[in-house]
Structure formats: structure tokens, C-alpha cells
N, C-alpha and C positions, 0 to 999 in steps of 0.2 A: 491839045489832048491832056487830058487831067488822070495820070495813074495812080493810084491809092493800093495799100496793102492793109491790109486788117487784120491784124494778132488776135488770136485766143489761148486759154492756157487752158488747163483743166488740173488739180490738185489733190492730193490727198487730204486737204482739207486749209483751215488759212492760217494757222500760227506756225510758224517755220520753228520757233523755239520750243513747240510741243513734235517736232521731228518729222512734219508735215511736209509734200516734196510736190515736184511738177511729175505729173504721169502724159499728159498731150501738150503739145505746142502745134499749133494750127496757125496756116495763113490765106486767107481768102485775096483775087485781083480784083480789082474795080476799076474799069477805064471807061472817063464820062459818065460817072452812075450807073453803069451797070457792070452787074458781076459776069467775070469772065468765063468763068467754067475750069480757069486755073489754079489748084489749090493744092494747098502743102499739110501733111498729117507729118507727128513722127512720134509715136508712143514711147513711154521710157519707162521699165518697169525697174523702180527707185528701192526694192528690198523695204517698203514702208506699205503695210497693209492699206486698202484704200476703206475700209470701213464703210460708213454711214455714208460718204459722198458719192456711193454708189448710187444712193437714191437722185442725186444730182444729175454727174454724166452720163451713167448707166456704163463705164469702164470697168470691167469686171479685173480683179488679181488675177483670175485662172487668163482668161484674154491677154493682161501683160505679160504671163510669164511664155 
């Protein structure tokens, strides 16, 4: 049996030095190639407006707070 976890993040954007931060952390299962149906969210609302990268994930500020 072959278990895999697959990370995702989701950002307020990508340069941490302009005070950009992680808003999701995601994990997806996968055992033998396919997905489980067992998966991990956990929002984090960072006090850093999410701006423009909303057009990205579509995580809204009003959503994280």
C-alpha cells in the first residue's frame, strides 16, 4: 500500500518581506492513486488583508474573519 499526503497553501500573496502571510493550509490522502475522500482545511485569518489574491483562491477577508 503506497500512502501519499498532498500539501496546499493558499497566501496573501508571495513575498513574506512585503508582510504577505499563509490564510489555508490543505491536505489531501491518496492511497494507491487514488484520493481518499480524507482531507484537512484549516483557515487562518493572518490580520494581513488578502487583496488581489482573491482573484486567485477566491478566500474572502469577510470569510476569514
Amino acid at each position: 500500500m503506497e500512502r501519499l499526503i498532498a500539501l496546499d497553501t493558499e497566501t496573501t500573496g508571495l513575498n513574506i518581506s512585503d508582510g504577505h502571510r499563509i490564510i489555508e493550509i490543505g491536505a489531501v490522502e491518496i492511497v494507491n492513486r487514488e484520493i481518499t475522500g480524507n482531507e484537512f482545511r484549516k483557515y487562518i485569518f493572518s490580520n494581513k488583508l488578502v487583496g488581489e489574491s482573491l482573484s486567485v483562491h477566491g478566500i474572502s477577508d469577510v470569510f476569514l474573519r
